[in-house]
C-alpha positions as CSV (number, residue, x, y, z in Angstrom):
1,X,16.3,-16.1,-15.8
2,X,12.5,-15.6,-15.5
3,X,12.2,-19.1,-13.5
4,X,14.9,-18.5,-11.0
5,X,13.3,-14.9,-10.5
6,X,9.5,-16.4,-9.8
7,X,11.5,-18.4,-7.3
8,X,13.1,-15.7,-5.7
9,X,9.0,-13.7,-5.5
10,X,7.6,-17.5,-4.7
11,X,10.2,-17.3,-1.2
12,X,9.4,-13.8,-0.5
13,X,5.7,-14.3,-1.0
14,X,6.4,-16.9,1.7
15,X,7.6,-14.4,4.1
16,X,4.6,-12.2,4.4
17,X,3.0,-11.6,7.8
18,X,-0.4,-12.6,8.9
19,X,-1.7,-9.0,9.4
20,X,-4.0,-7.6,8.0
21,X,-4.6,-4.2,5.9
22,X,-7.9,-3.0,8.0
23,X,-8.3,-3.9,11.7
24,X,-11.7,-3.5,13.4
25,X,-13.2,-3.8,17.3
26,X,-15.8,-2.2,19.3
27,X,-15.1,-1.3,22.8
28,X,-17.6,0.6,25.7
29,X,-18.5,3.8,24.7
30,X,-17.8,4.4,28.9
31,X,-13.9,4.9,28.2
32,X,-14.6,8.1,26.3
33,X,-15.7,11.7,27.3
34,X,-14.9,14.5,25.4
35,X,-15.6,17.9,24.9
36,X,-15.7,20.5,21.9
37,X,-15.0,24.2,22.3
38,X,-18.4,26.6,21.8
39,X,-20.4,23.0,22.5
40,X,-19.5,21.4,25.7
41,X,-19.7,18.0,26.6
42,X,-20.9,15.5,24.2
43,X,-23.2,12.5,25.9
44,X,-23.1,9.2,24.2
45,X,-24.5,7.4,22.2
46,X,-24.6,11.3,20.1
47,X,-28.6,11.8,19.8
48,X,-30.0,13.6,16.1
49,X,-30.1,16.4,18.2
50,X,-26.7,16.8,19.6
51,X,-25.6,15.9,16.3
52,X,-27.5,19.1,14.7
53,X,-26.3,21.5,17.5
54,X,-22.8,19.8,16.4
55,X,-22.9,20.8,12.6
56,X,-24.2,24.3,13.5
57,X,-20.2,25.0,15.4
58,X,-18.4,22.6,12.6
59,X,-17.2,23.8,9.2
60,X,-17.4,22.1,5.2
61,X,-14.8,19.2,5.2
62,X,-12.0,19.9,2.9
63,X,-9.1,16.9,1.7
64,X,-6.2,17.0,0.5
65,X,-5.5,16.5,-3.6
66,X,-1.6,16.4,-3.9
67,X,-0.2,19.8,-2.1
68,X,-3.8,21.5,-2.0
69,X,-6.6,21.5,0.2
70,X,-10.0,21.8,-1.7
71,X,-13.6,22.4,-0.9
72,X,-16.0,20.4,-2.9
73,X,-19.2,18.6,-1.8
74,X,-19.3,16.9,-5.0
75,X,-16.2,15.5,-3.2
76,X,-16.4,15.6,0.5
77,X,-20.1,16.4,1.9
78,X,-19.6,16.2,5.6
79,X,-19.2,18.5,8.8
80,X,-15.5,19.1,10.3
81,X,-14.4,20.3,14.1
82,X,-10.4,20.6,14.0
83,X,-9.1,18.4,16.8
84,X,-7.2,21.4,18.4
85,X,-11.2,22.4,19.7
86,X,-11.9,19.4,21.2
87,X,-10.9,18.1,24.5
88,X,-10.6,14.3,25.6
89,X,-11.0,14.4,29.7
90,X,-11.2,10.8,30.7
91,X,-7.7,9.8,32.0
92,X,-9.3,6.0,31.0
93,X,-8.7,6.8,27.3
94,X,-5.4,7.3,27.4
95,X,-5.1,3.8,28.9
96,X,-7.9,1.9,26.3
97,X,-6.5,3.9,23.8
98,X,-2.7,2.5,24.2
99,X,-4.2,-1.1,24.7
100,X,-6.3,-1.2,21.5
101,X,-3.0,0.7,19.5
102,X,-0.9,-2.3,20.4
103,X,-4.1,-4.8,19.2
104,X,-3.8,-2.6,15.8
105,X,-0.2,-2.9,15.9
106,X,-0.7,-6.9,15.7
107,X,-3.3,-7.1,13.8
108,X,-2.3,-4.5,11.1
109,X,0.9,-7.9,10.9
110,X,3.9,-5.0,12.5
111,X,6.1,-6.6,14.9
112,X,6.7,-5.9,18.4
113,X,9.8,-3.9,18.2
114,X,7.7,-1.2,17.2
115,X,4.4,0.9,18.0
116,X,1.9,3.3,17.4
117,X,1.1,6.8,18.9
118,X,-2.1,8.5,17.9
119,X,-3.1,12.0,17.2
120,X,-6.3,13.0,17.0
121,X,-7.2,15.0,14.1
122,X,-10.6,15.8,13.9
123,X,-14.9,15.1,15.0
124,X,-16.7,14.6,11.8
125,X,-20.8,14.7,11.4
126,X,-22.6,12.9,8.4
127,X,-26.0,14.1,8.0
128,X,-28.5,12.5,5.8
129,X,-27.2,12.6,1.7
130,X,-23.2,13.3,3.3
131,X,-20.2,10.7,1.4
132,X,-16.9,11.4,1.3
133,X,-15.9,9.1,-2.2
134,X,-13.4,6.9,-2.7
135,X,-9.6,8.6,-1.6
136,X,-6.3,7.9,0.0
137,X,-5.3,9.3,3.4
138,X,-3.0,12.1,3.0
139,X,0.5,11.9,5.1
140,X,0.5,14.1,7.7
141,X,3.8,13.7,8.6
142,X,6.5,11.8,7.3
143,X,5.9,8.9,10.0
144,X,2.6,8.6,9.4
145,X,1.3,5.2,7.8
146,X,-2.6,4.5,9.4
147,X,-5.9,6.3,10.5
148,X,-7.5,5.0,12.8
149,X,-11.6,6.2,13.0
150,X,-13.8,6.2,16.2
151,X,-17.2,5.6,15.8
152,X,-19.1,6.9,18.2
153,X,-22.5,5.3,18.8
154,X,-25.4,6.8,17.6
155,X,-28.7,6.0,15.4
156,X,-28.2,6.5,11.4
157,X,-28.5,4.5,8.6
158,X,-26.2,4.0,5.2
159,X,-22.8,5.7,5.7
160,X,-20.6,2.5,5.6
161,X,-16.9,3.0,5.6
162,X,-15.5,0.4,2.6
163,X,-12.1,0.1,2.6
164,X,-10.2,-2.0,-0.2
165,X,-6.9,-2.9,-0.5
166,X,-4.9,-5.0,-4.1
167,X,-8.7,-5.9,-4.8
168,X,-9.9,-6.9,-1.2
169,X,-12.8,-5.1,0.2
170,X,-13.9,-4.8,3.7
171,X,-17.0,-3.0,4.7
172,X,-17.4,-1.5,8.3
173,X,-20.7,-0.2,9.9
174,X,-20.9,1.5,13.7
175,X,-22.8,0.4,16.4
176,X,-25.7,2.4,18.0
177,X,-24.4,1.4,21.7
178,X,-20.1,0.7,21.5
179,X,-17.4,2.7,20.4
180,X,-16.3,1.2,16.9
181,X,-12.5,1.1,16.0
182,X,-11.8,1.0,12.7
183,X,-8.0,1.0,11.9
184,X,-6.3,1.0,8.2
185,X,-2.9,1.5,6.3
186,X,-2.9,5.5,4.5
187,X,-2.6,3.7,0.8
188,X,-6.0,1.9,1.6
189,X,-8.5,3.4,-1.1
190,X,-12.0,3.9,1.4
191,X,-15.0,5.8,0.9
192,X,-18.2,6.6,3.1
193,X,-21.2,5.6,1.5
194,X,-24.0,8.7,1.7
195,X,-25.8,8.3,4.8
196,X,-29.8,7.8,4.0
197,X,-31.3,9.0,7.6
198,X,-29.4,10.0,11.3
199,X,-26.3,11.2,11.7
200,X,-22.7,8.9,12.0
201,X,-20.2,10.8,14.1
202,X,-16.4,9.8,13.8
203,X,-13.1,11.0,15.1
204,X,-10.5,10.5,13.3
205,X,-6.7,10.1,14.6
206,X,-3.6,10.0,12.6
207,X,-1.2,7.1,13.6
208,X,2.4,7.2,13.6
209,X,5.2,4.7,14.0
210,X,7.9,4.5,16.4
211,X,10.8,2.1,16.1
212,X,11.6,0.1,13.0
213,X,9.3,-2.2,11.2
214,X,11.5,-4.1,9.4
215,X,13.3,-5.9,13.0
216,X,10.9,-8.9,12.1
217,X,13.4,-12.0,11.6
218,X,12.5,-14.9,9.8
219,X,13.0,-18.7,10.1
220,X,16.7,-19.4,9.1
221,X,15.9,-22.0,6.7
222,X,13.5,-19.8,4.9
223,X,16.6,-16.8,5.0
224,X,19.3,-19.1,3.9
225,X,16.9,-20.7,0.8
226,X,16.2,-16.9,-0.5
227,X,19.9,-16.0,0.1
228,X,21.3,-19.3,-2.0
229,X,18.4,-18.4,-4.7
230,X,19.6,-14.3,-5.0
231,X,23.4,-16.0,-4.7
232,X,22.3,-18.1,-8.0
233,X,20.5,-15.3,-9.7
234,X,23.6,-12.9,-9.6
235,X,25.8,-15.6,-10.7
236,X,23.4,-16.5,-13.7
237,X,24.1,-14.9,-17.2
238,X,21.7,-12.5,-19.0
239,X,20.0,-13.9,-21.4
240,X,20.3,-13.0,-24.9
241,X,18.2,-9.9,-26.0
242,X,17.6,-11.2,-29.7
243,X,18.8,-14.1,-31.9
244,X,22.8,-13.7,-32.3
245,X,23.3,-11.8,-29.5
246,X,26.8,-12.7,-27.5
247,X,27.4,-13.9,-23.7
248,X,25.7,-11.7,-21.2
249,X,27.3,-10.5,-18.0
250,X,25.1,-11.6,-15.2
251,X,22.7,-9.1,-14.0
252,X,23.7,-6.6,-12.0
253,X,21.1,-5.6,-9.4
254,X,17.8,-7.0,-8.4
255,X,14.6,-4.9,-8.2
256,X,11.9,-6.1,-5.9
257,X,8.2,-4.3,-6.1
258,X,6.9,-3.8,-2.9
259,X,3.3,-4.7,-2.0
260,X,2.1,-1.4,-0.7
261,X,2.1,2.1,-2.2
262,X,4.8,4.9,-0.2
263,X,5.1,8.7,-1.5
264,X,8.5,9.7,-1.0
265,X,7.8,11.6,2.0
266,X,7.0,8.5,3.8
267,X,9.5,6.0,2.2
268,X,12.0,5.1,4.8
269,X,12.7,1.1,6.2
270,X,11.1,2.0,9.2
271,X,8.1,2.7,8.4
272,X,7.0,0.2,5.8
273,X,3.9,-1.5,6.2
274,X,2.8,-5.2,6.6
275,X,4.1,-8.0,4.9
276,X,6.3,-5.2,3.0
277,X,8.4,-5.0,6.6
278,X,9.0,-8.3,6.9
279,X,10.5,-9.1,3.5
280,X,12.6,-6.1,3.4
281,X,13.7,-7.5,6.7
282,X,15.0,-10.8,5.0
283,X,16.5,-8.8,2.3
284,X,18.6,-5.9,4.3
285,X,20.0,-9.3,5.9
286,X,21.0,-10.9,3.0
287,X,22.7,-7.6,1.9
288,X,24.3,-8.0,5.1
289,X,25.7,-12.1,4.2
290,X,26.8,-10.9,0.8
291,X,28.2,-7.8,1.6
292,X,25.4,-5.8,-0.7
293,X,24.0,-2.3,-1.4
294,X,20.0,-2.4,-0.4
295,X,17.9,0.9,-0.9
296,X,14.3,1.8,-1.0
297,X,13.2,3.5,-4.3
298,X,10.5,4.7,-5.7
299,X,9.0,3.6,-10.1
300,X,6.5,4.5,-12.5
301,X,5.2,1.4,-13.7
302,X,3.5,1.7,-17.3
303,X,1.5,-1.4,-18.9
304,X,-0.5,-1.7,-22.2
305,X,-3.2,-3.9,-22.1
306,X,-5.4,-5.8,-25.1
307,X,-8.7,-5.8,-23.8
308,X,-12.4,-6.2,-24.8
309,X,-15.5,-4.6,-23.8
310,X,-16.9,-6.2,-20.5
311,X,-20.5,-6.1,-21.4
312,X,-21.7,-8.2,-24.8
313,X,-23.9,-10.8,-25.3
314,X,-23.5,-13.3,-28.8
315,X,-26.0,-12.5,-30.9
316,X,-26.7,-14.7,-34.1
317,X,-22.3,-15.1,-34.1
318,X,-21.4,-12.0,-33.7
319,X,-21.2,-9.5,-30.3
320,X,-23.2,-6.2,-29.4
321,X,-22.5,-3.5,-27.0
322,X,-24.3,-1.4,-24.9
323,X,-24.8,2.0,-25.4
324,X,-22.5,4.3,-23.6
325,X,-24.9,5.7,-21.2
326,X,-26.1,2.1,-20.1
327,X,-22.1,1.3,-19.9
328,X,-21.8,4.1,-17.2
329,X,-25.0,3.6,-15.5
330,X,-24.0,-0.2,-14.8
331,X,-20.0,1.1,-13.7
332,X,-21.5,3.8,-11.7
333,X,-20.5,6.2,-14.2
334,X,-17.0,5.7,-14.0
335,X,-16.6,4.7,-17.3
336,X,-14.3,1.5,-16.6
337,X,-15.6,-1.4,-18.6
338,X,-13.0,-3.0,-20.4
339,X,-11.8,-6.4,-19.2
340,X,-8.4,-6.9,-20.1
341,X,-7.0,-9.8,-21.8
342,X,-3.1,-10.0,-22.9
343,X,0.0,-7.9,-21.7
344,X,1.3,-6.4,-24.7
345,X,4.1,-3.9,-23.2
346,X,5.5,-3.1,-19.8
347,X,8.3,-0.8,-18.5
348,X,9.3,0.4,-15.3
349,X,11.6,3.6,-14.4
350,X,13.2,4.6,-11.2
351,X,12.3,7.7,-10.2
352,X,14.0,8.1,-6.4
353,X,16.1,6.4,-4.1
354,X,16.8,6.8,-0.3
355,X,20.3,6.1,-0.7
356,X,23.4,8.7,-1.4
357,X,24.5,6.7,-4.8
358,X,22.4,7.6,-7.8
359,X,23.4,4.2,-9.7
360,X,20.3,2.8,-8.7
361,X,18.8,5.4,-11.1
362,X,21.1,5.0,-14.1
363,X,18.4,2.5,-16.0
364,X,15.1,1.5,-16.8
365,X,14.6,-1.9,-14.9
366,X,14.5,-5.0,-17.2
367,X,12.4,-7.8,-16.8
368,X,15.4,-10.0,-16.3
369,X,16.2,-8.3,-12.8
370,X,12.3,-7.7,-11.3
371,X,10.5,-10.0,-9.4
372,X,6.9,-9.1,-7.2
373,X,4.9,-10.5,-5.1
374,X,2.0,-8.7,-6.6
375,X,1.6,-7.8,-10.1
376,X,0.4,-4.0,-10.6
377,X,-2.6,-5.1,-12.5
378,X,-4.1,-6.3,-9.4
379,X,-3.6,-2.9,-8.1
380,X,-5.4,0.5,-8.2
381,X,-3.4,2.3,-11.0
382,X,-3.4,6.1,-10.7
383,X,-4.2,7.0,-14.5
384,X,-6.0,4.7,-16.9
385,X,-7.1,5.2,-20.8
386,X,-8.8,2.7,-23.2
387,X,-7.6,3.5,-26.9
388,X,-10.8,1.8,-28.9
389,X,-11.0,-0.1,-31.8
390,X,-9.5,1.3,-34.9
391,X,-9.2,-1.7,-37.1
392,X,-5.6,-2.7,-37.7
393,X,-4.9,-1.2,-34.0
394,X,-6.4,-0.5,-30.8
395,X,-9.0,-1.6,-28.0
396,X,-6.1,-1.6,-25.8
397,X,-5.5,0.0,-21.9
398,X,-3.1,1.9,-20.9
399,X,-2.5,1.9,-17.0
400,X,0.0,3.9,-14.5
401,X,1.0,2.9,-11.7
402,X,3.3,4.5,-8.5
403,X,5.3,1.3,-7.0
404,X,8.3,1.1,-4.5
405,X,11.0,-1.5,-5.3
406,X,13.6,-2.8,-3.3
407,X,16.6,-2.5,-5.0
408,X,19.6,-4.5,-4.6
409,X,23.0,-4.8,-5.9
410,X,26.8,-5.9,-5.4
411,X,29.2,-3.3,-3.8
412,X,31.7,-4.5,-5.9
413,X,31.1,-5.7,-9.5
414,X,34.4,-7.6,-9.4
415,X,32.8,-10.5,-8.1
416,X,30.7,-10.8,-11.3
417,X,33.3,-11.1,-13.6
418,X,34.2,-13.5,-16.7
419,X,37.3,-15.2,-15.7
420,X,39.7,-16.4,-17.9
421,X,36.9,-18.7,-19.1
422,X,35.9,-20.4,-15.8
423,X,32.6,-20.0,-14.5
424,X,31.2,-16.9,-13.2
425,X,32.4,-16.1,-9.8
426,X,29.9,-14.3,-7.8
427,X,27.9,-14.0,-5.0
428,X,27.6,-17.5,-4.2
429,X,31.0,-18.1,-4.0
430,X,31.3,-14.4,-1.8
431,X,28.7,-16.5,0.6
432,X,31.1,-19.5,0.8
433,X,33.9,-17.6,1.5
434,X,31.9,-15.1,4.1
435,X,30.3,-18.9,6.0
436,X,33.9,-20.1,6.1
437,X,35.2,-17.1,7.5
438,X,33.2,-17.5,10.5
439,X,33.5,-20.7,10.4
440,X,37.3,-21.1,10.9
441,X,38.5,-17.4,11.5
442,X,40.5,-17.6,8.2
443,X,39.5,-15.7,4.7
């Protein structure tokens, strides 16, 4: 079962887009002029003093931590304007602005039957020692999926904007003369590195999605080898859980794990991002062919790692550790120094699905019916804890993680049926019947 699923994620993994999770131009500062309430105009590139008279009509930054809005420097050090006080009066924007969205919209790999609108959120001032650390954008509505930051040009130093995504980092500076565009899905992790002198000046928009990001179609050859693998996978019996056990029915649905991270606000078809669009694209048409259920769903993921400290030298045969406090020092005090070595236990639980049936629910999902693209180790897991050594036990990792799966499934389980000892008939057969159909007219 295992090699027909890494078949089935080696196809979709196939199907992926050539976008991008960050996207990143400079343009003339010339096509914006804007204006802040209790401030007036502000002249580009911003000047040190500008950018002082700006933080003395700002407020403290505060962000978002699940349904609250907190105020911590130790968090957020920066200076916030709302966007409802500031005023953009250059009919040009409007027009460079809709231009570089539908550059963002290819680049960020979203197809053209959709596109962005922007709404401008907020002006934010860094001063020298200011950071915001590492975060995800909060949703601002449910079809929100990017933020999109303008730079505006002005003299500072430090205060790089690093973005990462399933371990990729890309890390954006601003330009003392242009306008820098800086555009990147909401689940991107990204920080701003403290600024050392001058002041970096940002606004920030919110971009939304209109029209569906799945209407991507791929080549037909590529379609009809994914749909002839799913066919065999849903005709293929179970294997056996344990030495003795009996004949299996074939599995009955197939979960998928989706590359990107959605809350369930923003889970919907049309709005998933990136290569995540296009294969969900493939696979609502292959529902289609076989006459399938398909729905969006959102898991917890849990692993258990064994692992082993990151830092030890050999000494005379045998290994030493640092110190805790040198540990932290060389993680940046986070604490994370365990490299991890052998997959020990896994499970994954459904928690939510778009869809009106709650079958989709009823289970924990086996290994035997999950495929990825990306494993969730390579992704940012949203709790971790190390259990050290404890002699017959332990020095293992324990990791979270928030995943969205495709899930998909037969409407009717009497195609995948043992009959009176022939082969199974499923959906394969369901796909010859549905091709000759078309074919000739007749059933």
């Amino acid at each position: 079962m295992r090699p027909l699923l890494e078949e089935i994620s080696g196809l979709l993994a196939r199907m992926g887009t050539a976008g991008s999770f960050v996207s990143h131009e400079a343009i003339p500062a010339e096509n914006l002029r804007l204006e802040v309430e209790d401030f007036g105009r502000i002249r580009l590139p911003v000047s040190a003093a500008t950018a002082r008279k700006l933080c003395q009509v700002a407020r403290p930054a505060r962000y978002g931590l699940k349904d609250e809005t907190r105020l911590d420097r130790g968090v957020r050090d920066t200076w916030e304007i709302p966007g409802s006080r500031i005023t953009v009066d250059d009919p040009r924007w409007e027009g460079r602005l809709a231009t570089e969205l539908e550059r963002i919209r290819r680049e960020l790999g979203l197809p053209a039957g959709c596109r962005f609108k922007a709404r401008l959120q907020n002006l934010l001032i860094y001063a020298a020692g200011q950071f915001f650390v590492t975060h995800q954008d909060s949703e601002r509505a449910d079809d929100m999926i990017a933020t999109l930051i303008v730079g505006l040009p002005s003299h500072f130093s430090g205060g790089a904007l690093v973005i990462e995504h399933q371990g990729e980092k890309k890390l954006v500076g601003s330009s003392a003369r242009d306008l820098t565009l800086i555009a990147f899905y909401a689940d991107c992790y990204h920080e701003v590195r403290p600024v050392k002198e001058g002041y970096r000046v940002v606004l920030t928009y919110n971009l939304y999605v209109e029209g569906d990001t799945t209407v991507a179609e791929a080549p037909a050859t590529r379609t009809d080898a994914l749909a002839g693998c799913i066919g065999r996978f849903f005709e293929t019996p179970s294997p056996p859980r344990w030495s003795g056990d009996g004949v299996r029915s074939p599995p009955d649905r197939l979960v998928y794990l989706l590359d990107h991270q959605y809350t369930r606000r923003g889970l919907a078809w049309e709005r998933l991002k990136n290569s995540d669009a296009a294969r969900a694209g493939v696979l609502r048409e292959i529902a289609r062919r076989f006459d399938c259920e398909i729905d969006l769903a959102l898991a917890d993921v849990h692993e258990t790692w064994a692992s082993e400290d990151e830092y030890w030298e050999e000494r005379y045969g045998r290994r030493w550790g640092y110190d805790d406090e040198e540990d932290d020092e060389r993680e940046g005090g986070s604490g994370e120094s365990h490299r991890l070595t052998e997959l020990i236990e896994s499970d994954i639980e459904l928690r939510h699905a778009t869809g009106r049936r709650p079958r989709a629910l009823a289970a924990a999902v086996s290994l035997d019916e999950l495929c990825y693209t990306k494993p969730s180790v390579e992704l940012e897991p949203f709790e971790s804890e190390h259990e050290g050594y404890m002699g017959n036990y332990g020095n293992t990792v324990d990791r979270w993680y928030h995943r969205a799966p495709i899930v998909l499934w037969p409407r009717d389980r009497t195609f995948v049926i043992r009959a009176r000892g022939s082969p199974y008939w499923g959906i394969g057969e369901v796909a010859k019947r549905l091709r000759r159909k078309a074919r000739t007219g007749k059933p």
